[in-house]
C-alpha positions in Angstrom: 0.0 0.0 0.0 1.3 3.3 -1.0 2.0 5.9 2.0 -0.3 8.6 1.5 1.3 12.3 0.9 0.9 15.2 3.4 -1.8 17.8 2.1 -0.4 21.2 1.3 -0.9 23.8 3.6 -2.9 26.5 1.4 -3.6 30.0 1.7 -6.7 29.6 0.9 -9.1 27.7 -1.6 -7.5 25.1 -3.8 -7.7 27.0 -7.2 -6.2 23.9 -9.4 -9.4 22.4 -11.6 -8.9 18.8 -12.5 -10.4 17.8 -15.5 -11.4 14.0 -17.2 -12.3 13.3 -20.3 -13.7 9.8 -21.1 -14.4 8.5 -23.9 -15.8 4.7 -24.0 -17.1 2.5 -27.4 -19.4 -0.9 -27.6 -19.0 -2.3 -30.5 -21.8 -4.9 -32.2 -23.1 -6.9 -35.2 -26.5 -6.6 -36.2 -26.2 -8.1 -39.6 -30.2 -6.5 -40.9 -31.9 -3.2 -41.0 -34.2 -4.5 -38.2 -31.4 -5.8 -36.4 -29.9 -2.8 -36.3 -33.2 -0.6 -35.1 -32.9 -3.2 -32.3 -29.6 -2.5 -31.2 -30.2 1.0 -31.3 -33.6 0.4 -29.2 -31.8 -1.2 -26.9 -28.4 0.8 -26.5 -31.4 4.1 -26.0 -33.6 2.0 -23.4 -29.8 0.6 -21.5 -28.2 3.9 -21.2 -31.6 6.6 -21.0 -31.2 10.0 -19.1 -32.4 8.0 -16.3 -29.7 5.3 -16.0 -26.9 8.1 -17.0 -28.2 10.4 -14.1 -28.1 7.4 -11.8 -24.3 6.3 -13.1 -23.2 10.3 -12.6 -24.4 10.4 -9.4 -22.9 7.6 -8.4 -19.2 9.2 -9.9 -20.3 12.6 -7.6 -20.9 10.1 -4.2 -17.1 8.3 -5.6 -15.4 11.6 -5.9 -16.8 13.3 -2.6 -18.9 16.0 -4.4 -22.4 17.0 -3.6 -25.0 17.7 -6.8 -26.6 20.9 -6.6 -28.3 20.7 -10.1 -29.3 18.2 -12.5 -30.1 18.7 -16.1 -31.3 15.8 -18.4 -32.4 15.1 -22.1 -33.5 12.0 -24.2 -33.3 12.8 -27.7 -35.6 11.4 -31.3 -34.4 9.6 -32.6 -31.6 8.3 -30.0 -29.0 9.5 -27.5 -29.0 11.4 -24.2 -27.4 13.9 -22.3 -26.9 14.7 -18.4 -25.1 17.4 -17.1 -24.3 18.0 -13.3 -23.3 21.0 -11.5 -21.5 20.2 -7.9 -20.2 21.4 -5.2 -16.8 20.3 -3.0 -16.9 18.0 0.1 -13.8 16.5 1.7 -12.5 13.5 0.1 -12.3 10.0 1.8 -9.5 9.2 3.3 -8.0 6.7 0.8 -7.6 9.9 -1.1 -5.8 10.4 -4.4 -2.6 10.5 -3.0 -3.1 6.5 -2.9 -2.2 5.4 -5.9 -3.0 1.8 -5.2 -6.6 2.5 -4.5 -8.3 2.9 -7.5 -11.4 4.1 -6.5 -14.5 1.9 -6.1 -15.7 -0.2 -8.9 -19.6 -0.6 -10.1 -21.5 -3.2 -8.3 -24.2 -2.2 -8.1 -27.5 13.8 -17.3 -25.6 16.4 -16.6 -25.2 17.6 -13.1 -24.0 21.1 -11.8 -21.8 21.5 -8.8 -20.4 24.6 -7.6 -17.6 25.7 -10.1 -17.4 21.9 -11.0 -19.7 20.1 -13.9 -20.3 16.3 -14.6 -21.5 15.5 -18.4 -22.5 12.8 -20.2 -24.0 12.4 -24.3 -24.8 9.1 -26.2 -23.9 8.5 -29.5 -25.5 5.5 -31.2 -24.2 4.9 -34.6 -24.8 2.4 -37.3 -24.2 1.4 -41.1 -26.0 -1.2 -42.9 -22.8 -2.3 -45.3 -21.2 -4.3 -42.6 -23.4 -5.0 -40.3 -21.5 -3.3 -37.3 -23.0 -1.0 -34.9 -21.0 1.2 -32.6 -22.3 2.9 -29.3 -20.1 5.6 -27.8 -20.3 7.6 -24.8 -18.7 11.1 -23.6 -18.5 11.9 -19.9 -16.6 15.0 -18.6 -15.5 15.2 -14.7 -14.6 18.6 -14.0 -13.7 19.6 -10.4 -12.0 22.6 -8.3 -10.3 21.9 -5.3 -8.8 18.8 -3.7 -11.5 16.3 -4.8 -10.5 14.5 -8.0 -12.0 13.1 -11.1 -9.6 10.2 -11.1 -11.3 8.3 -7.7 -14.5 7.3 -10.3 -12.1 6.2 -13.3 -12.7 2.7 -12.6 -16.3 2.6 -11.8 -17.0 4.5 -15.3 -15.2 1.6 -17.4 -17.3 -0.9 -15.6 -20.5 1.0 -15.5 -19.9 0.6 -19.7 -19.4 -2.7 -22.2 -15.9 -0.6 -23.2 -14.4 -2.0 -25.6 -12.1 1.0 -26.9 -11.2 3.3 -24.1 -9.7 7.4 -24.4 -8.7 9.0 -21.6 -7.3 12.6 -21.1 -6.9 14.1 -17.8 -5.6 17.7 -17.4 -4.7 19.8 -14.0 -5.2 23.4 -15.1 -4.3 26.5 -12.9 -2.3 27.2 -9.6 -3.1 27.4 -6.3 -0.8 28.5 -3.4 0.8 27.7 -0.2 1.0 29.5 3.0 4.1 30.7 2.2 2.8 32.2 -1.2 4.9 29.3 -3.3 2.9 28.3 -6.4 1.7 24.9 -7.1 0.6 24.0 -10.6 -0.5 20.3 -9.4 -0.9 18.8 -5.8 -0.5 15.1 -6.5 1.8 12.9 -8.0 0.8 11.3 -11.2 3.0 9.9 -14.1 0.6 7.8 -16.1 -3.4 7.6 -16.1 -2.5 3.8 -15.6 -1.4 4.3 -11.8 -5.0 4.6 -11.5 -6.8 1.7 -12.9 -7.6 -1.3 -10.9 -5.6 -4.4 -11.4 -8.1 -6.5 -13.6 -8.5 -3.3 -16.3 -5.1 -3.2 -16.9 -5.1 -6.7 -17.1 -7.9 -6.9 -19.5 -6.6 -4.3 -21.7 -3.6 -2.7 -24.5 -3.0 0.7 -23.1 -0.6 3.4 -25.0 0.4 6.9 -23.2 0.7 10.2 -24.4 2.0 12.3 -21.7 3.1 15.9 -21.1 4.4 16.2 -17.9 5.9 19.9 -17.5 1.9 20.7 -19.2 0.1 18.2 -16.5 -1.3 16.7 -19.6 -2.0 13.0 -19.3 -3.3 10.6 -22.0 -3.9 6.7 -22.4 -6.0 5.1 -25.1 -7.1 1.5 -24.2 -8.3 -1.5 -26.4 -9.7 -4.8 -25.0 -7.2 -7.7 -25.6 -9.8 -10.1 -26.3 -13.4 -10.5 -27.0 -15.9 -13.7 -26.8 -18.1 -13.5 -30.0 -20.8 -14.4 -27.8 -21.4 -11.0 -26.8 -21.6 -9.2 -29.4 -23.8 -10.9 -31.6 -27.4 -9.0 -32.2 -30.0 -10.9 -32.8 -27.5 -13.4 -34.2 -27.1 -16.8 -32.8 -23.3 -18.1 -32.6 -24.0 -21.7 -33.4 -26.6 -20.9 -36.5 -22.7 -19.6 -38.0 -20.5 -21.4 -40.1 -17.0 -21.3 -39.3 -16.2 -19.0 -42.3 -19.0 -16.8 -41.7 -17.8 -16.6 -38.1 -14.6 -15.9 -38.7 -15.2 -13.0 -41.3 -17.7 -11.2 -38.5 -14.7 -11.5 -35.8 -12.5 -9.7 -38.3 -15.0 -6.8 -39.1 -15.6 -6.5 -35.1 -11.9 -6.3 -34.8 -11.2 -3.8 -37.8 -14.0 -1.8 -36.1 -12.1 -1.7 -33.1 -8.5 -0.8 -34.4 -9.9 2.3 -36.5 -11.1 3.7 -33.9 -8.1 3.2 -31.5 -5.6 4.0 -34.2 -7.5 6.7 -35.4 -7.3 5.8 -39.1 -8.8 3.5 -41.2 -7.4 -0.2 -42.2 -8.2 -2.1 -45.3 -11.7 -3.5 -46.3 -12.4 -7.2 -44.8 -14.2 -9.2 -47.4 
């Protein structure tokens, strides 16, 4: 367990805002129009205003954050969007200083704090060429002050089928000492990684783009393996011959390496 780093002595209210940016895509093949519509139905009904509202307020409880506003939206023909404004309260005491706890994961709209925001926004997208349907999801954890964004990292992978995972987190601002001495961050970090509980790093390929003298932090993630299983729609895996089967594995997989390279690969057949 790592030892847990004194607090800074401020002058006065922590002025650094820390800021995540999470990106998460579910990839699935629906090989028909109908098929499709289905997927789509069911991505909308799965992750509604409702259900997003319920996962954000769960990230506020994780964080230590109390919501003082809550602003929600289902849209025609799909998606959502929450937004969440909140207000500071005083973080647990396995605080972010501990890089070896990773903050809680799920087991189990926007909101507003005060001068810190949660967001989410659905975006279900299909094409009928291929039969692959992609679902992605944008959450933003924005906060002021010594709570963190990074505590409810974990529970937001889990609270998603993630199969391609972008990350950015950013410490913006300064906030001083009692001695007037400037500090443009107030907890050690060298890679989003340190962060993520044992079995996601396990489970996944993870690159870093980091820029340390900017506090800028970046790790894109893509799942190392995949059961077929679970991302059929509509589809059952033993009505498949074995050719058929293997050519849907390899347009689920091309799927996921454009959008983790960010880049396009050649047509499967």
């Amino acid at each position: 367990m790592a030892k847990a780093i004194p607090r800074l002595k401020l002058h006065g209210f922590n002025n650094l805002t820390k800021t995540l940016s999470f990106n998460i895509y579910d990839i699935c093949y629906a090989p028909s129009d109908q098929h499709s519509r289905d997927y789509i139905d069911y991505i909308d009904e799965e992750y509604n205003a409702e259900r997003l509202t319920q996962i954000l307020t769960d990230v506020s409880n994780i964080i230590g954050a109390t919501i003082l506003n809550v602003a929600r939206q289902d849209y025609e023909p799909q998606g959502a969007s929450v937004t969440m404004l909140i207000a500071e309260e005083q973080m647990a005491p396995d605080d972010l200083n501990n890089s070896e706890a990773p903050g809680p994961l799920p087991e189990a709209v926007v909101g507003h704090l005060d001068k810190s925001h949660i967001t989410v926004h659905t975006y279900p997208e299909t094409h009928p060429h291929n039969g692959i349907s992609t679902f992605r999801a944008d959450i933003d954890v924005s906060t002021c002050g010594v709570i963190s964004p990074l505590k409810a990292l974990n529970y937001l992978i889990h609270s998603f089928d993630s199969d391609i995972v972008t990350v950015d987190y950013r410490v913006r601002g300064f906030t001083r000492d009692v001695r007037g001495k400037k500090h443009f961050i107030d907890h050690k970090i060298n890679s989003i990684q340190n962060y993520l509980s044992r079995d996601t790093r396990s489970r996944y390929e993870m690159v870093d783009v980091n820029v340390y003298q900017e506090s800028i932090f970046h790790t894109k993630m893509l799942l190392k393996e995949f059961d077929l299983d679970n991302y059929l729609f509509g589809v059952d895996k033993q009505s498949l011959h074995k050719r058929e089967e293997g050519r849907i594995r390899e347009r689920l997989r091309k799927e996921m390496l454009e959008i983790y390279y960010g880049r396009n690969v050649p047509r499967v057949r």
